[in-house]
LOLO-434105 format. One record per residue (C-alpha): residue number from 1; x, y, z; residue in one letter. Coordinates in Angstrom, 2 decimals. Each point is the difference from the previous one (the first is absolute). Layout:
REM residues N
r k=NUM X=X Y=Y Z=Z r=A
...
This chain:
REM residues 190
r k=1 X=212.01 Y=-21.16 Z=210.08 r=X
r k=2 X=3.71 Y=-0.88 Z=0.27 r=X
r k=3 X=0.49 Y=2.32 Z=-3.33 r=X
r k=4 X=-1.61 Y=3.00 Z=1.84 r=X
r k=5 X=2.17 Y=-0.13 Z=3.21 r=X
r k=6 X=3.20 Y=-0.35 Z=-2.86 r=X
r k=7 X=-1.07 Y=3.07 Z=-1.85 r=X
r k=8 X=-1.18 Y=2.05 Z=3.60 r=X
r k=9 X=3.73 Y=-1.13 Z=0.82 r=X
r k=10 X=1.85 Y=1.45 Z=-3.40 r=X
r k=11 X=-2.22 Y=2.95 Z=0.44 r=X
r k=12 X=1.01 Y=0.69 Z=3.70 r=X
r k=13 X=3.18 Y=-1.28 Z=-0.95 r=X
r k=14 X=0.88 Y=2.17 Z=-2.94 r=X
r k=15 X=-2.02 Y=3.27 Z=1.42 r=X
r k=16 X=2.83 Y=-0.61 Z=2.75 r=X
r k=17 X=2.93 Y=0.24 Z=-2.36 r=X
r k=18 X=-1.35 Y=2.76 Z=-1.94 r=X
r k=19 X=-0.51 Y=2.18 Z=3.57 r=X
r k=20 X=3.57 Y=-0.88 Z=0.63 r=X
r k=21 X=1.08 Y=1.21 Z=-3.25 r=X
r k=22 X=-1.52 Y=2.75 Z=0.31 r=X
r k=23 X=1.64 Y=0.94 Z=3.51 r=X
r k=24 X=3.08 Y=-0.99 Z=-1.12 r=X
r k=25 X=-0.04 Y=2.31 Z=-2.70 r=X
r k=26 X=-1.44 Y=2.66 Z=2.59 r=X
r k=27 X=2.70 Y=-0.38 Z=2.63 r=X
r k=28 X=2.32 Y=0.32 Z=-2.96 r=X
r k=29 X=-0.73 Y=3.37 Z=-0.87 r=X
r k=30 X=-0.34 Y=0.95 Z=3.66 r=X
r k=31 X=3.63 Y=-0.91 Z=0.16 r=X
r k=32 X=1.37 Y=2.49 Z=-1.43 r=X
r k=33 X=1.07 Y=-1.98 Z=-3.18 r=X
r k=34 X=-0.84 Y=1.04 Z=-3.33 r=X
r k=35 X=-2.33 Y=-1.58 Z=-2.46 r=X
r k=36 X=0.43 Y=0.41 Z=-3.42 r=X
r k=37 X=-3.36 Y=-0.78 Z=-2.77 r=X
r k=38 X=1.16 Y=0.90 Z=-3.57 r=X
r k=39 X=-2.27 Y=0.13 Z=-2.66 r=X
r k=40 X=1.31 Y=-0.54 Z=-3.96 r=X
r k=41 X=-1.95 Y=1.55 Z=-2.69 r=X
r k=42 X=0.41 Y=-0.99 Z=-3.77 r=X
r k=43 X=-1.34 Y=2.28 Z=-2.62 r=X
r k=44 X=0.16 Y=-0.71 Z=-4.32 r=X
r k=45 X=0.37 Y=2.66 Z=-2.47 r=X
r k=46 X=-0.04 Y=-0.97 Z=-3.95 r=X
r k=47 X=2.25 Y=2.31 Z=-1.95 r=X
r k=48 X=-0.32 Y=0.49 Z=-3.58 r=X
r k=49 X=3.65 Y=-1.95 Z=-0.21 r=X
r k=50 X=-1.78 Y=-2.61 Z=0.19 r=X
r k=51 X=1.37 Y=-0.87 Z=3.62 r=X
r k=52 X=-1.95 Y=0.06 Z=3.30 r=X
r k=53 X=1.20 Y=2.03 Z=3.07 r=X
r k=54 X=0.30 Y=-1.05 Z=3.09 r=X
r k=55 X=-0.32 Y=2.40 Z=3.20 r=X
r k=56 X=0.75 Y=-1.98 Z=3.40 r=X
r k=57 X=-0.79 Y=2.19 Z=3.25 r=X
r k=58 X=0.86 Y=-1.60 Z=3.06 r=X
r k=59 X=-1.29 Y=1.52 Z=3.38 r=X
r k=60 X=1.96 Y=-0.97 Z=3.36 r=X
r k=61 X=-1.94 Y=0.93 Z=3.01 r=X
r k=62 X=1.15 Y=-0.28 Z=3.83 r=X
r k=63 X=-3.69 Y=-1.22 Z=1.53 r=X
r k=64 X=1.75 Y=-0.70 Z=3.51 r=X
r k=65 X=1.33 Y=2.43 Z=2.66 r=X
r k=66 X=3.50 Y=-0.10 Z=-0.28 r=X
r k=67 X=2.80 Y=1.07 Z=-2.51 r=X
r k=68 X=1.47 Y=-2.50 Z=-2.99 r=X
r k=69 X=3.42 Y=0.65 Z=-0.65 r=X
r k=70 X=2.44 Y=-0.73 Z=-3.05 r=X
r k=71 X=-3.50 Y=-0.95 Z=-2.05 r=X
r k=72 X=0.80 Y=-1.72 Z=-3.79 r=X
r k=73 X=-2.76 Y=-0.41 Z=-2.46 r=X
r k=74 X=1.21 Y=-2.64 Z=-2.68 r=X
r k=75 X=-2.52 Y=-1.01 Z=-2.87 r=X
r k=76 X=2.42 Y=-2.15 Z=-2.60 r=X
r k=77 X=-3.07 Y=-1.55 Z=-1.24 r=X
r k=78 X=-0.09 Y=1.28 Z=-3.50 r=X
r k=79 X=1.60 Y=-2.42 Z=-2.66 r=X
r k=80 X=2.92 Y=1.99 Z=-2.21 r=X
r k=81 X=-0.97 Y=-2.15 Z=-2.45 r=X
r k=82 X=-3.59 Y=1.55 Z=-0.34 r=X
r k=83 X=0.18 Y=3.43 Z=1.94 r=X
r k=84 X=2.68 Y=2.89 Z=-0.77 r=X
r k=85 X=0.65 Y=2.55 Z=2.28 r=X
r k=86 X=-1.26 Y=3.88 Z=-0.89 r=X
r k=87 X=0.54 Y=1.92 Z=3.25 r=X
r k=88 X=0.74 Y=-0.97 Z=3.53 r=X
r k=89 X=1.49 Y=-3.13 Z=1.21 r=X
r k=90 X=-1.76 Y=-3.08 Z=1.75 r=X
r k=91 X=1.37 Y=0.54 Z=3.73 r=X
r k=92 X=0.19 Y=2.70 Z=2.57 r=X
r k=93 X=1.72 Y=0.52 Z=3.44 r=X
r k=94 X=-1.55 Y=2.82 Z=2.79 r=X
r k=95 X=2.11 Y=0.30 Z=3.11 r=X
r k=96 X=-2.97 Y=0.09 Z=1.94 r=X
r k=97 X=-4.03 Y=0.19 Z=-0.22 r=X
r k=98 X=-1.47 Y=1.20 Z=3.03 r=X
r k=99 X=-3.21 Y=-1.23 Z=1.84 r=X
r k=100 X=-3.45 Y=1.09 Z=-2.09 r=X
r k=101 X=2.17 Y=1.02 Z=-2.60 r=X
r k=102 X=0.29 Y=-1.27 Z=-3.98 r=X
r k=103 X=2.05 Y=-0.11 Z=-2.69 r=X
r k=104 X=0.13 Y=-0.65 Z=-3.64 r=X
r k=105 X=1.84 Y=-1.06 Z=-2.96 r=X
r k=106 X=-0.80 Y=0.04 Z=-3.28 r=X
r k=107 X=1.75 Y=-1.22 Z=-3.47 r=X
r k=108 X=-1.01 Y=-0.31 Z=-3.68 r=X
r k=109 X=0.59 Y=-3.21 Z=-2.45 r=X
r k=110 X=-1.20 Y=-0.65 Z=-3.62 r=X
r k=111 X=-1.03 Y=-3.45 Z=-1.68 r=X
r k=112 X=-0.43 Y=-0.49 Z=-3.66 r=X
r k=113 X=-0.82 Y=-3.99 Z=0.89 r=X
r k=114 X=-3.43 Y=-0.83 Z=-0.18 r=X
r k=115 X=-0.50 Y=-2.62 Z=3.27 r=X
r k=116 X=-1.37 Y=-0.03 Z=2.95 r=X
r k=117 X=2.00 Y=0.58 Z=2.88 r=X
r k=118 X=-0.17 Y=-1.33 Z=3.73 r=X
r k=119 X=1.86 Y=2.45 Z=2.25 r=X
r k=120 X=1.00 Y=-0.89 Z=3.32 r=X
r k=121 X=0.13 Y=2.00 Z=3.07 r=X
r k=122 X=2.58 Y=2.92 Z=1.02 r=X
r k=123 X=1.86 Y=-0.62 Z=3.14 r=X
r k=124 X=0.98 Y=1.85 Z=2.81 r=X
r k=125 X=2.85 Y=-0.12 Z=2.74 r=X
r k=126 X=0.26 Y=2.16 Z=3.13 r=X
r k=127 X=1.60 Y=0.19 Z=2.86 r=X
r k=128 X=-1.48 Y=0.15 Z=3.65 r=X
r k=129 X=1.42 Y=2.12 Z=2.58 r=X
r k=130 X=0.48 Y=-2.93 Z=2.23 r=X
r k=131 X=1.03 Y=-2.85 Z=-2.01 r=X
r k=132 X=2.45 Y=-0.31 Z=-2.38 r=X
r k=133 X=-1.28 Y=-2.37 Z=-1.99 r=X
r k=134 X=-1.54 Y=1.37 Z=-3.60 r=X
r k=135 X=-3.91 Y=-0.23 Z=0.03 r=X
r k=136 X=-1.57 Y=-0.34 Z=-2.93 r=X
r k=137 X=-3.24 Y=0.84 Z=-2.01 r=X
r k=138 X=-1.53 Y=-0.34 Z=-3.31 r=X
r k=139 X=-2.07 Y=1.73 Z=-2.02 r=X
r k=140 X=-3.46 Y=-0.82 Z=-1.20 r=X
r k=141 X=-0.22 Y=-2.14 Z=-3.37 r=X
r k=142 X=-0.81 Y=1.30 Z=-3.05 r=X
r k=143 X=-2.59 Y=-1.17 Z=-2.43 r=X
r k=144 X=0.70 Y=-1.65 Z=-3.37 r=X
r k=145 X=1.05 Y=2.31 Z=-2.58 r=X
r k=146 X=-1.15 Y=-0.14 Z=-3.63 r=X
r k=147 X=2.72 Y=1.73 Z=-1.78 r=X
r k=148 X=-0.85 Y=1.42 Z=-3.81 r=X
r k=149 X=-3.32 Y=-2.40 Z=0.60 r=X
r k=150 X=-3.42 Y=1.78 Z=-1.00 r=X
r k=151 X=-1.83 Y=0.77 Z=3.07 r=X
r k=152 X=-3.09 Y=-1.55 Z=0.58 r=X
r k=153 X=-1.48 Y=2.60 Z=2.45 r=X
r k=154 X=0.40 Y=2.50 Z=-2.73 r=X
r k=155 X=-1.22 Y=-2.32 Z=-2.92 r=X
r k=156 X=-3.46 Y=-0.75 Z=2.11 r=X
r k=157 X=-0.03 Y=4.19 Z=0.18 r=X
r k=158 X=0.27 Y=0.73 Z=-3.13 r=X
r k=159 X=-2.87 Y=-2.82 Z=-0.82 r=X
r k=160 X=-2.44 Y=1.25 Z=3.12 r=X
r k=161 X=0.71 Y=3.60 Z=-1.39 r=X
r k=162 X=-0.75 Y=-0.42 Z=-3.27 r=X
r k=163 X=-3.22 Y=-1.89 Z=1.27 r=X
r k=164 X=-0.88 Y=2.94 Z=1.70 r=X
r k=165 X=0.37 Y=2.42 Z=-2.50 r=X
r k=166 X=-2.17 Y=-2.51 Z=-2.69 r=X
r k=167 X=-2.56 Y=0.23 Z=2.59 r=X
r k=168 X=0.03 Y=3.60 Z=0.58 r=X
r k=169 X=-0.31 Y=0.76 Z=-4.11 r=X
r k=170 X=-2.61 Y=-2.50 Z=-0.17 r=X
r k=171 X=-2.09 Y=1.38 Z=2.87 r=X
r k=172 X=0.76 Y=3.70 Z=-1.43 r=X
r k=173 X=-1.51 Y=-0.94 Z=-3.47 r=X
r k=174 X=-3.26 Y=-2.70 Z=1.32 r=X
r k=175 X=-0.70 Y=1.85 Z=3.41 r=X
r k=176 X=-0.65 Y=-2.08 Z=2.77 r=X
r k=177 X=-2.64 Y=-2.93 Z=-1.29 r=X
r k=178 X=-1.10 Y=-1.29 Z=3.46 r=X
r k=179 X=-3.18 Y=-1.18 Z=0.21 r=X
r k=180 X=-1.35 Y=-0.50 Z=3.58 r=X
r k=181 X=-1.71 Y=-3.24 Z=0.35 r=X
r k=182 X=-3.52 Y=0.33 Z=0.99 r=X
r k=183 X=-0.17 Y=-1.82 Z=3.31 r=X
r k=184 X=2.48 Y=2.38 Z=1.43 r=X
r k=185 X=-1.47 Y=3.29 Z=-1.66 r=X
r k=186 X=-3.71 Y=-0.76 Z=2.17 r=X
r k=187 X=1.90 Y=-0.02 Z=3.00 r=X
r k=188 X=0.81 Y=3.35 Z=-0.70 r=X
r k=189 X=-3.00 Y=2.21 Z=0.20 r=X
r k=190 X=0.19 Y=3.22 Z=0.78 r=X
């Protein structure tokens, strides 16, 4: 019984904290102070250099109801040692990003390592109208890249598609050999 009351009590306890939270995030957008989400997408591109591309899109967005000022994107994350650099650079300064508003950035690298590669987050300073202390923000994480590595997603296509097309030349030369078994065929009278 005493382990029910505990759990009731975490429950209440952490429904409470969450509500809070969730106020607390409220009241801060009601305040006039910016918010700022970014999002970081990663895309792979083999070239027949036998090197893999790299296209990084990062997408700032102001979520709250007030203005960011002096806003810097930094994403130093890429090893020189692995990645070169093919157009753009990994950082990027707006003097301001208005409530509702977005903005992105977007650069190119190339990779002729085969690894796998654990990215970390861009990050994000701003300033508030009110305080002059930086705020900062980061990005969301990136998945594990397989660089120069043979896809599995597209080695389990080309298998189910070639299944599929065996199966459609065999049923195109033997016709469709069902045979209905006869317990369900007398429960269909017509």
């Amino acid at each position: 019984m005493s382990t029910t009351i505990t759990q009731a009590a975490v429950m209440i306890v952490a429904g409470a904290l969450a509500t809070l939270f969730i106020f607390a995030v409220a009241s801060e957008a009601v305040s006039g102070a910016p918010f700022i989400l970014a999002h970081k997408k990663v895309s792979l591109t083999k070239l027949s250099s036998g090197t893999e591309r790299v296209s990084v899109t990062i997408d700032v967005y102001n979520q709250g109801s007030g203005t960011a000022y002096d806003v810097t994107l930094t994403d130093d994350s890429w090893d020189q040692g692995v990645f070169y650099f093919v157009t753009g650079n990994t950082s990027k300064s707006w003097e301001k990003v208005h409530a509702g508003s977005a903005v992105s950035h977007s650069f190119e690298l190339e990779s002729g390592k085969k690894m796998t590669y654990y990215g970390s987050p861009s990050r994000i300073t701003y300033r508030v109208a009110s305080k002059s202390k930086l705020q900062e923000a980061y990005s969301t994480p990136i998945l594990p890249l397989e660089i120069l590595s043979e896809k599995v997603g597209e080695a389990k296509l080309g298998l189910v598609s070639f299944f599929l097309l065996e199966m459609c030349f065999f049923l195109l030369q033997y016709g469709l050999l069902v045979q209905t078994p006869k317990i369900f065929a007398s429960s269909f009278h017509v």
